[in-house]
C-alpha positions as CSV (number, residue, x, y, z in Angstrom):
1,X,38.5,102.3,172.1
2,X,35.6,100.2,172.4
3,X,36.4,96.5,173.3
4,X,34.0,95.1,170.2
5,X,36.3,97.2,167.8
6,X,39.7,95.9,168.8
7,X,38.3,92.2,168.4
8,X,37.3,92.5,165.0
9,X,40.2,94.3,164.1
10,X,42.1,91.6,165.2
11,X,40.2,88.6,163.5
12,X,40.6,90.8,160.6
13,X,44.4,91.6,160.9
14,X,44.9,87.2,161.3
15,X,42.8,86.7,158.4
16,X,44.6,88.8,156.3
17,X,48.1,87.8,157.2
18,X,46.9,83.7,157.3
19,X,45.9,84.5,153.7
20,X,48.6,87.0,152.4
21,X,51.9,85.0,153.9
22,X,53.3,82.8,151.4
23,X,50.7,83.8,148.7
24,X,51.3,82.8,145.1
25,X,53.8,80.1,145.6
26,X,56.5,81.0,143.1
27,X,60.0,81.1,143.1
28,X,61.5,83.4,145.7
29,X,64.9,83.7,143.8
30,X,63.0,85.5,141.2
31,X,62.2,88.2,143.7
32,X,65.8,89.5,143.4
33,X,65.0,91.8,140.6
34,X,66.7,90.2,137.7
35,X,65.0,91.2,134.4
36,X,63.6,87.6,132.4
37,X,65.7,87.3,129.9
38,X,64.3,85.8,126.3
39,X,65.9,83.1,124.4
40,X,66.2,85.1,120.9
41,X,67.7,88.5,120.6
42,X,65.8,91.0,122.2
43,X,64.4,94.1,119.9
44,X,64.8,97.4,121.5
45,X,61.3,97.4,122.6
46,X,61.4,94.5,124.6
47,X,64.9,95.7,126.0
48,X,63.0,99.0,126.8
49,X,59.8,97.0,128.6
50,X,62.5,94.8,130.6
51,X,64.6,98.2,131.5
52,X,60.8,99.5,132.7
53,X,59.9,96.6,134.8
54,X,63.5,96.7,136.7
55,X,63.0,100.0,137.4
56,X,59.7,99.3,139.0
57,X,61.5,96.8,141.2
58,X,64.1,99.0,142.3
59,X,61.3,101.2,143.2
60,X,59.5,98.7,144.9
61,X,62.8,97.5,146.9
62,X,63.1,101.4,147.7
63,X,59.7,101.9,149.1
64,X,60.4,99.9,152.4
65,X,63.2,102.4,153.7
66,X,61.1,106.1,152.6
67,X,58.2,107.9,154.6
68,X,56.1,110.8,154.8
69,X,55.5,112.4,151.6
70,X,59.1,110.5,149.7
71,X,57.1,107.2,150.3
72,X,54.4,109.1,148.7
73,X,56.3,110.3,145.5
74,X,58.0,106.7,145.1
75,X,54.2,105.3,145.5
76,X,53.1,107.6,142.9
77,X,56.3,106.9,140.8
78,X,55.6,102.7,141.1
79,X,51.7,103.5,139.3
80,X,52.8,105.4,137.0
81,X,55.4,102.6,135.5
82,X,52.7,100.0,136.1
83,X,50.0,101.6,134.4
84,X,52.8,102.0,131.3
85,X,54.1,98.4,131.6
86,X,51.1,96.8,131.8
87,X,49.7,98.3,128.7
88,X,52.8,97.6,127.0
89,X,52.1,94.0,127.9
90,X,48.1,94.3,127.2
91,X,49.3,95.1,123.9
92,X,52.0,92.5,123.4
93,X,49.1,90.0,124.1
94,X,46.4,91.1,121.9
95,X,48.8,90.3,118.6
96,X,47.7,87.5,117.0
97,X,50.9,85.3,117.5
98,X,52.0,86.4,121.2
99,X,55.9,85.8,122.1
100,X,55.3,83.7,124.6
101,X,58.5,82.8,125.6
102,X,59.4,86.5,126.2
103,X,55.8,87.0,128.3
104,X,56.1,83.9,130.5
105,X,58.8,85.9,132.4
106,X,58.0,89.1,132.3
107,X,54.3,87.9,133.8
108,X,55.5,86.1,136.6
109,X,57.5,88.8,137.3
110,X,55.1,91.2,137.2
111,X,53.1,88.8,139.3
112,X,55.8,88.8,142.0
113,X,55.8,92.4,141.7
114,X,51.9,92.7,142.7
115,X,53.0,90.2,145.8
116,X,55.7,92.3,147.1
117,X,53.6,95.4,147.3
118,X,50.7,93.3,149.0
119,X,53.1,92.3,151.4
120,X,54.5,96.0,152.0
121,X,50.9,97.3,152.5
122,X,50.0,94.8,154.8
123,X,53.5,95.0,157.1
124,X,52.0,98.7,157.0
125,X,48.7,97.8,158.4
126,X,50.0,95.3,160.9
127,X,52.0,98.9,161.9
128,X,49.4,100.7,162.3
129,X,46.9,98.1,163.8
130,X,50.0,98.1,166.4
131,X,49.2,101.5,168.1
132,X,45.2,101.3,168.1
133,X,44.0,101.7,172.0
134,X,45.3,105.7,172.0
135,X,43.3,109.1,172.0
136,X,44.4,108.8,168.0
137,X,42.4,105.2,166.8
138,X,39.7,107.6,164.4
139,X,43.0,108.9,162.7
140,X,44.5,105.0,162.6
141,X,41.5,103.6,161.4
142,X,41.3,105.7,158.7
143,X,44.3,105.5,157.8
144,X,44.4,101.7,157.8
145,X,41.2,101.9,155.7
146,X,43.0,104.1,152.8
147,X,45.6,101.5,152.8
148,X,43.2,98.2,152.2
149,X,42.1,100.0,149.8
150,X,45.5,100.0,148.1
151,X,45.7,96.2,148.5
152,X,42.1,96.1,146.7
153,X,43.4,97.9,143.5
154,X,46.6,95.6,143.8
155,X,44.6,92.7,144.2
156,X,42.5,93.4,140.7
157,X,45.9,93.6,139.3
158,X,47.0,90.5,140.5
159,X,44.0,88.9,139.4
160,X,44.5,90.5,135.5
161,X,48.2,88.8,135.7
162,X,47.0,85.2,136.2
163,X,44.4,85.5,133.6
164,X,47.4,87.2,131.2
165,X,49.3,83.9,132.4
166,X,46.5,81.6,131.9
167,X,45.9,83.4,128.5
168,X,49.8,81.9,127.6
169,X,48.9,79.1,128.3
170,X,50.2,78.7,132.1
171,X,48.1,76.9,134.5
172,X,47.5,79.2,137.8
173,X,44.4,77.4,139.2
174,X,46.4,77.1,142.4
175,X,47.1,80.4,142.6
176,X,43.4,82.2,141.1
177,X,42.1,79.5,144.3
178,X,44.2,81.0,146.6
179,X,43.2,84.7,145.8
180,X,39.6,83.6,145.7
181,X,39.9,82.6,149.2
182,X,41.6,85.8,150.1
183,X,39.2,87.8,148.7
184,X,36.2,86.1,150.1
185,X,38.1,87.0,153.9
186,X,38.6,90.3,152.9
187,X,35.1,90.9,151.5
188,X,33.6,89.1,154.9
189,X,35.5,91.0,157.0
190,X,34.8,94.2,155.4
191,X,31.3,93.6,155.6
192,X,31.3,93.4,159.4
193,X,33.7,96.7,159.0
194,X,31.4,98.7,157.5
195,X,27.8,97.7,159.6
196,X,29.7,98.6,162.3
197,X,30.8,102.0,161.2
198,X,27.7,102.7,159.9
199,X,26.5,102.4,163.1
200,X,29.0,104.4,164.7
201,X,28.0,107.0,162.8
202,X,24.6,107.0,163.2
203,X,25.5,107.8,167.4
204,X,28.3,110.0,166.7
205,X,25.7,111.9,164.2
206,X,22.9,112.0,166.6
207,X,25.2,113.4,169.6
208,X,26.3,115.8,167.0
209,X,23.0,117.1,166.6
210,X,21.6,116.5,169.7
211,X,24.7,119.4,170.6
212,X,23.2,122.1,168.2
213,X,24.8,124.9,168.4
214,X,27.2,123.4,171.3
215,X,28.4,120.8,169.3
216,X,32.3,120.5,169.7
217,X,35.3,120.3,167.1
218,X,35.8,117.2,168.3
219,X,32.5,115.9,167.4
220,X,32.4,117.4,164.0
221,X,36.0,116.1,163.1
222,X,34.4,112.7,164.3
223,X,31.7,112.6,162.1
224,X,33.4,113.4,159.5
225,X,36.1,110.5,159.8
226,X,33.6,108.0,160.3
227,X,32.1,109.0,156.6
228,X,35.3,108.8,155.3
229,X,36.0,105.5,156.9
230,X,33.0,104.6,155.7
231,X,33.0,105.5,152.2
232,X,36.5,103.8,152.1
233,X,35.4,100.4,153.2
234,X,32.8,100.4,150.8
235,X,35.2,100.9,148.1
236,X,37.0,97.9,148.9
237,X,34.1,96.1,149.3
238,X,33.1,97.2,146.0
239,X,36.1,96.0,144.5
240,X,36.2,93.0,146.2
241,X,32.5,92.1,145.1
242,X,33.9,92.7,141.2
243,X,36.7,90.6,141.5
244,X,34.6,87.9,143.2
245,X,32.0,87.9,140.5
246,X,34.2,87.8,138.1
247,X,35.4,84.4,139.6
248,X,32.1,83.0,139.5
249,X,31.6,83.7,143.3
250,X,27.8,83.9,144.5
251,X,27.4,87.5,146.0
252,X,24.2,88.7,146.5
253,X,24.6,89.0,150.7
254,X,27.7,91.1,150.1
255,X,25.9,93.5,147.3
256,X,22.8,93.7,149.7
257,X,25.4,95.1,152.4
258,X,26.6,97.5,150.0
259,X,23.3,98.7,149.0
260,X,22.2,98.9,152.1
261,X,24.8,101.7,152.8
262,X,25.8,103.3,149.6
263,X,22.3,103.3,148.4
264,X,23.4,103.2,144.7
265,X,21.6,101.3,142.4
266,X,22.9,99.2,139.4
267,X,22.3,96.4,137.1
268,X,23.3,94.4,140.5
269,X,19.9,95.1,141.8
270,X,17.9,93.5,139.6
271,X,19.5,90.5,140.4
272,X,16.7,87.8,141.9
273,X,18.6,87.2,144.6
274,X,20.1,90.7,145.8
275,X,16.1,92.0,145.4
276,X,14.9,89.4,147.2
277,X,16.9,90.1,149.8
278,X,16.5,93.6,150.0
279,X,12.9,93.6,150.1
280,X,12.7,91.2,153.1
281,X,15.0,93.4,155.1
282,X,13.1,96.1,154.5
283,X,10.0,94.4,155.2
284,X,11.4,93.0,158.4
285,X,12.2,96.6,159.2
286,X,9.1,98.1,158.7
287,X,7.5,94.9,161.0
288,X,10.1,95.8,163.6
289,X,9.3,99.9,163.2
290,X,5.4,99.4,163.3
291,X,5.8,96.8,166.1
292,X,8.1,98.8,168.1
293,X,6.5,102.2,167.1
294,X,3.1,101.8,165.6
295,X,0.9,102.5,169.3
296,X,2.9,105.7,169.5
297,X,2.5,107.0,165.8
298,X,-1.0,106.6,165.9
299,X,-1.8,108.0,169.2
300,X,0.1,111.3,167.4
301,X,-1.8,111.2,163.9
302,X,-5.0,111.0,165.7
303,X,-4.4,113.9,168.1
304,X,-2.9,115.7,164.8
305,X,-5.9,115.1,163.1
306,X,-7.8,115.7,166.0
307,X,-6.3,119.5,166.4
308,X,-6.8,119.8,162.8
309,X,-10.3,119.4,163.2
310,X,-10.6,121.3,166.1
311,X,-8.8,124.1,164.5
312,X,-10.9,124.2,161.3
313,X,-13.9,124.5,163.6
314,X,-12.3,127.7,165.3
315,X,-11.4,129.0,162.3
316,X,-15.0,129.0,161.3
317,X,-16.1,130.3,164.2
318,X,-14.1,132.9,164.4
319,X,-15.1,133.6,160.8
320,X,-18.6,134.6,161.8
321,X,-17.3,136.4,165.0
322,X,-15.3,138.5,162.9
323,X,-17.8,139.0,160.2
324,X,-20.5,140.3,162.7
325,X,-18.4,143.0,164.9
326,X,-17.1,144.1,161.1
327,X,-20.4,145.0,159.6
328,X,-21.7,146.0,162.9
329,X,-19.0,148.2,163.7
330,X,-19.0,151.6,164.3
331,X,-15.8,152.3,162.2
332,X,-18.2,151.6,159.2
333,X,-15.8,149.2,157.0
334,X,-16.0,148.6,153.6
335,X,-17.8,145.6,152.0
336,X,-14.2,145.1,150.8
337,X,-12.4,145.2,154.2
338,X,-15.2,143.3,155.8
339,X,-14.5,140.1,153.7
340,X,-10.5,140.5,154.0
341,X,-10.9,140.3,158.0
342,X,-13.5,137.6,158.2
343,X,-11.3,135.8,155.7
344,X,-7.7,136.3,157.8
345,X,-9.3,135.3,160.4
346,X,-10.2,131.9,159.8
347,X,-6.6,131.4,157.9
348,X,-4.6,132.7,160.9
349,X,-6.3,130.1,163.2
350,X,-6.5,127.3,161.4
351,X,-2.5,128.4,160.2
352,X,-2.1,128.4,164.9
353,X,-3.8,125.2,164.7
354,X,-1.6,123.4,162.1
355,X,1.4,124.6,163.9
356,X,0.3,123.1,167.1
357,X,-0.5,120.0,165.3
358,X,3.0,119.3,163.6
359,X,4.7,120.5,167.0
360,X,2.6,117.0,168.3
361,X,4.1,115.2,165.7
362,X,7.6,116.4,167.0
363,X,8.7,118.6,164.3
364,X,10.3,121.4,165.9
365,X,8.7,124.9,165.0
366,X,11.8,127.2,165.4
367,X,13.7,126.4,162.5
368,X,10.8,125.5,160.6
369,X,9.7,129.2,161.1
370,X,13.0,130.7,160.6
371,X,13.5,128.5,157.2
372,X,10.1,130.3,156.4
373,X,11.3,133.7,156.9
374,X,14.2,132.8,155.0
375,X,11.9,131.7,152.0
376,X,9.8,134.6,152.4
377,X,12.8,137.4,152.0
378,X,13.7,135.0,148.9
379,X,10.3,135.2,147.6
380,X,9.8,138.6,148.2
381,X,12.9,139.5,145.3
382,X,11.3,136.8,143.0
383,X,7.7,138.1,143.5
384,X,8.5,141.8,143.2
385,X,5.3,142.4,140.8
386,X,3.0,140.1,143.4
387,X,4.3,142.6,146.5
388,X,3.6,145.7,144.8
389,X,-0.3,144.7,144.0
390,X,-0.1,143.8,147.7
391,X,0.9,146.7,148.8
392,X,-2.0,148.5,146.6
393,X,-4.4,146.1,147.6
394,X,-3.9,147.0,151.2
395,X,-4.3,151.1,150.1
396,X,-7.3,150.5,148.6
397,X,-8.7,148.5,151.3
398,X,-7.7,151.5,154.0
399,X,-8.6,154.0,151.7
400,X,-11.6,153.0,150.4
401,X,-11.7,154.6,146.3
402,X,-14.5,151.8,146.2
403,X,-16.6,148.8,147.3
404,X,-18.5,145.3,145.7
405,X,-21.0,146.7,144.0
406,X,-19.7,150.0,142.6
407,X,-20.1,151.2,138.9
408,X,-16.4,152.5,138.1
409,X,-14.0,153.1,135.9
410,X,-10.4,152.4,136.0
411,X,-6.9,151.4,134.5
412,X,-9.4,151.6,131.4
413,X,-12.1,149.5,132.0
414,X,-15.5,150.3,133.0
415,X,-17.5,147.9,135.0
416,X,-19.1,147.0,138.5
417,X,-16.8,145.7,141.2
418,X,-17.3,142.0,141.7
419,X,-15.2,141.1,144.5
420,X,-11.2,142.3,145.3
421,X,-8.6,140.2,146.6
422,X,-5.2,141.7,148.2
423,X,-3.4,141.6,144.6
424,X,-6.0,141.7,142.5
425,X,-9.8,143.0,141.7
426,X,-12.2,141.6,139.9
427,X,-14.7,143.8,137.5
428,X,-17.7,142.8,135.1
429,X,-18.2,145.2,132.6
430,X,-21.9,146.5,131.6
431,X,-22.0,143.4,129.0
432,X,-21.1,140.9,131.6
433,X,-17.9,140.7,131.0
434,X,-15.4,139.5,134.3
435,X,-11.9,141.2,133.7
436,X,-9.8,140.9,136.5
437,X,-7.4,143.9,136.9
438,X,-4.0,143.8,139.2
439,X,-4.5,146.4,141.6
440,X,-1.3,148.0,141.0
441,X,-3.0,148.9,137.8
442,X,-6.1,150.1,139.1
443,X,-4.0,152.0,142.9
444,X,-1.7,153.9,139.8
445,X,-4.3,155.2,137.7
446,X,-7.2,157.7,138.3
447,X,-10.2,155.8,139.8
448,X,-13.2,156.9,138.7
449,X,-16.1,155.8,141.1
450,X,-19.2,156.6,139.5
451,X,-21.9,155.3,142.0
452,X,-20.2,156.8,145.2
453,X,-22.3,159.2,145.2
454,X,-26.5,159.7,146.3
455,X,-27.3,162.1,143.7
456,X,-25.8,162.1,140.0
457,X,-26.6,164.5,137.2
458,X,-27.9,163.9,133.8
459,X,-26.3,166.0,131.0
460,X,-28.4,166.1,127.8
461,X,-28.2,168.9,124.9
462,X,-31.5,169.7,122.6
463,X,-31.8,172.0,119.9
464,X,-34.1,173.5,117.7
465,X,-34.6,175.7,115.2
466,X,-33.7,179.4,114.9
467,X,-37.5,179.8,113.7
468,X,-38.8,178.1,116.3
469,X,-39.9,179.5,119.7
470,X,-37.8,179.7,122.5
471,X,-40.1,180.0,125.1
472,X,-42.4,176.9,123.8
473,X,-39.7,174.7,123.5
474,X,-38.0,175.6,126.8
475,X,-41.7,175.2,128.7
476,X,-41.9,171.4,126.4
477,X,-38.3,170.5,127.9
478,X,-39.2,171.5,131.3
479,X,-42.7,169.3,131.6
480,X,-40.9,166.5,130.3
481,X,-38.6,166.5,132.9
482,X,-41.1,167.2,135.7
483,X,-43.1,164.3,134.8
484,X,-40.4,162.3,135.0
485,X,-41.1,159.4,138.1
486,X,-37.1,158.9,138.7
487,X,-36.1,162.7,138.2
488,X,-35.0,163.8,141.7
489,X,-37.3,167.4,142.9
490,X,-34.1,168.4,144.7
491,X,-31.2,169.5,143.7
492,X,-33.9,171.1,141.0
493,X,-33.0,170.7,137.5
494,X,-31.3,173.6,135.1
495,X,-33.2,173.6,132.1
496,X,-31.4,177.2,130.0
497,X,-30.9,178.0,126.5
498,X,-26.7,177.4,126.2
499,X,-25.5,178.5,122.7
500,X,-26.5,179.7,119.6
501,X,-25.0,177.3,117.4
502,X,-24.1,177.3,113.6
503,X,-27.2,175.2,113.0
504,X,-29.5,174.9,116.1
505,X,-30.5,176.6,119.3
506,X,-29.0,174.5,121.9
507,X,-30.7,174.2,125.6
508,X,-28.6,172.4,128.1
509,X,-31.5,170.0,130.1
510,X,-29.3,168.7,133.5
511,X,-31.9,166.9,135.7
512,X,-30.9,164.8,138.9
513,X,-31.4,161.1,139.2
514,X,-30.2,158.2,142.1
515,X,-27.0,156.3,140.4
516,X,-29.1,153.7,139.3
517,X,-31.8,155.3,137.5
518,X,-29.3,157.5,135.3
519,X,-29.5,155.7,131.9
520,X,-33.3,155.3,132.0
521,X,-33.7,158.9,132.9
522,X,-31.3,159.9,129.6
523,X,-33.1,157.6,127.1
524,X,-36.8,158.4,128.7
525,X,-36.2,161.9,128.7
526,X,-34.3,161.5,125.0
527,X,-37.2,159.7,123.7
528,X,-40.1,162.5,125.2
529,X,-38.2,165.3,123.8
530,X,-38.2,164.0,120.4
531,X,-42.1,163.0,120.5
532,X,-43.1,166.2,121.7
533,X,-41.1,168.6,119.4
534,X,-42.6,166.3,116.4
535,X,-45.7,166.7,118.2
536,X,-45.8,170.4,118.8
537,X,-43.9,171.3,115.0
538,X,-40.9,172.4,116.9
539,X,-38.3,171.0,114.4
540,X,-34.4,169.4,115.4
541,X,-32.2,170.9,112.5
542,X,-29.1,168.6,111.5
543,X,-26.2,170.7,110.1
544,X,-27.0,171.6,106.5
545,X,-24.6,173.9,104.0
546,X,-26.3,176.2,102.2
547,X,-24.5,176.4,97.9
548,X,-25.4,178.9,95.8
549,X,-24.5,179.1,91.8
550,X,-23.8,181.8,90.2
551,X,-23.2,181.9,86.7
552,X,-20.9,184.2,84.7
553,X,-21.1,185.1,81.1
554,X,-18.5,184.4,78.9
């Protein structure tokens, strides 16, 4: 056990008893359990209240001869009264006209009560204080900690009995002095307690972790009874800080302390004094840190920001590297494909880069990449949707249905391919509008590509008249579509007479054109046809019904 322990348990276990011997002075003869008798007759309440308060001193006398869990039971047993006495008495002393000359008894011993079980708890710390120096101190410690803070819960009970007494009109000043001192011992004492554990655990944290995977049963149960020592201590202290301020004590040091290591934050913190205090401590921290650390943290944010750099430089580079052997390639990639390399490229090296980086500010890689496989599989059921226009994103990359730049239609919508991302591509329709389309959609569906191709045909219908000529008309169709600039010569175009229809001739005109020349070929070709059968007296027909009258006589 370290030496510095043992010396402030010590100074702690002399304060204690220098301040806890003799407390209260009151009559010791009282202390031999006989119930405070009233001068009048005594209603069957206050008979009852009296039975209850000797049975809690016959509990209390029993309590020095039981252990293991009977001392428990009778421990559990003694609260339980209390709790019922006490608000018996609360209750006796909010009436407006208060008996006090059945109180004044029953207080003081109720008082003597709180002083017998103070001196009980701390013949059991003295005990246990007695064996510390074995393999077993983490287990003694903790167990002495559990019992102050017993004595802490007494001691806000003892402090409510004086004020009940001084309520009666009994002066205690003596005695509410002589707890005040005690409490300010214990609260001091505690203080040092608890820095020191803290920083106990701290070590026995960082060996802890330092062990990883090695880390021993014996260093885990460690830990863990240094927390619990810990948050034990700072429960007394907590107490002790309330009782204290409710005596008019100053403080602020003690509520800093607790801060400090609980962390929580009251009402108690926006005291001037308490935030004050905290502020320069942390200030003085932060000095120390920068002071101490402040060469060494900047030498690694510069070379982190340096590699940054560096990395966003290679990541461009390699950008243009990529982008030159893709469209120079042999392998004849897709605009589509040639944009989703040159851009992984740069995002996987500036993604190396920042890894090297944070490894330089001594974050450690492996779990950070393991915790981002574990976030991926998580993702990967949230984002279900998401994956599956991946997964068609990547088809349509490998497979090629289209490129930036193509007229097509799909998933319903007719338009030229803008640009395609891995979940989604983007399409403006012949009005110029930008609809953006998951590829799911578009990988599910039929894809109709309708530049792909060199050639495309142009499918037009003209009819005429069944009084007109056939041969005129079909040597008219066939000069229009020769003269044509942007009709291709080859494949040649079929110019035939197709059906005899119920109101017109029909000739099917299919001439060739590139992709892009395919509308102005259809309305050129549209509009000739029409000026030269006007031109020539070849007539369209429109579907017309013939109705003839007959009439009947009667």
């Amino acid at each position: 056990m370290p030496k510095a322990l043992i010396l402030l348990l010590a100074l702690f276990s002399a304060s204690l008893l220098t301040y806890n011997t003799n407390t209260f002075a009151a009559d010791t003869t009282a202390a031999t359990g006989a119930a405070p008798q009233a001068a009048a007759v005594l209603t069957d309440a206050q008979t009852e209240l009296l039975e209850l308060q000797q049975s809690i001193h016959a509990d209390i006398e029993t309590l020095k001869y039981t252990k293991g869990e009977l001392n428990t039971i009778t421990k559990f047993k003694i609260q339980s009264k209390t709790a019922l006495l006490r608000n018996q008495i609360k209750s006796l002393l909010d009436k407006s006209a208060p008996d006090t000359a059945f109180l004044l008894p029953l207080l003081q011993a109720e008082l003597q009560h709180t002083q017998q079980i103070d001196a009980y708890l701390t013949e059991s710390t003295n005990t246990l204080g007695q064996q510390l120096g074995t393999n077993n101190d983490n287990s003694l410690l903790l167990a002495i900690s559990k019992i102050e803070l017993e004595k802490d819960n007494n001691f806000k009970l003892q402090l409510e009995t004086l004020n009940w007494l001084t309520q009666i009109g009994q002066d205690v000043s003596a005695e509410i002095a002589t707890l005040k001192a005690t409490l300010t011992a214990r609260a001091d004492n505690f203080e040092s307690f608890i820095n020191y554990t803290q920083e106990q655990l701290q070590i026995a944290v960082n060996i802890a972790t330092n062990a990883g995977k090695d880390v021993t049963a014996e260093q885990t149960l460690r830990v863990q009874t240094l927390k619990d020592r810990l948050d034990q201590n700072s429960q007394s202290l907590s107490i002790d800080i309330n009782l204290l301020d409710s005596l008019g004590q100053d403080t602020a040091s003690l509520k800093k302390t607790l801060f400090s290591i609980s962390g929580d934050i009251t009402q108690d913190v926006l005291n001037i004094d308490v935030a004050s205090s905290l502020l320069a401590h942390w200030l003085d921290t932060a000095q120390t840190k920068s002071i101490e650390n402040g060469p060494t943290a900047t030498f690694k944010l510069f070379i982190f920001c340096l590699i940054l750099f560096v990395a966003n430089l290679a990541g461009k580079l390699a950008q243009k590297l990529v982008k030159n052997m893709v469209s120079n390639s042999k392998l004849n990639f897709s605009k589509l494909l040639q944009d989703f390399f040159t851009s992984l490229s740069a995002k996987a090296v500036f993604t190396i880069g920042l890894l090297i980086a944070l490894s330089q500010l001594g974050i450690e890689l492996g779990p950070l990449l393991a915790g981002f496989g574990i976030a991926g599989v998580i993702i990967g059921f949230a984002l279900q949707d998401t994956l599956s226009n991946f997964a068609s994103g990547m088809m349509i990359l490998i497979y090629r249905p289209y490129d930036v730049g193509d007229l097509i239609n799909a998933a319903g919508v007719s338009g030229r391919v803008s640009h395609m991302s891995l979940v989604s591509t983007t399409i403006k329709t012949l009005d110029n509008q930008r609809l953006i389309i998951p590829n799911n959609k578009i990988w599910g569906d039929t894809i109709n590509n309708i530049t792909a191709e060199e050639q495309r045909r142009v499918d037009m219908v003209f009819g005429i008249s069944y009084s007109d000529n056939i041969e005129h008309a079909e040597t008219i169709l066939k000069s229009i579509v020769a003269a044509h600039p942007k009709v291709l010569p080859t494949p040649e175009p079929t110019i035939k007479l197709h059906t005899l229809g119920e109101s017109s001739v029909d000739f099917i005109v299919r001439p060739w054109s590139n992709p892009e020349d395919y509308w102005d070929v259809y309305w050129d070709i549209t509009r000739q046809v029409k000026l030269r059968f006007d031109a020539e007296g070849i007539s369209i027909p429109f579907p017309q019904r013939d109705v003839h009258i007959y009439q009947t006589n009667k």
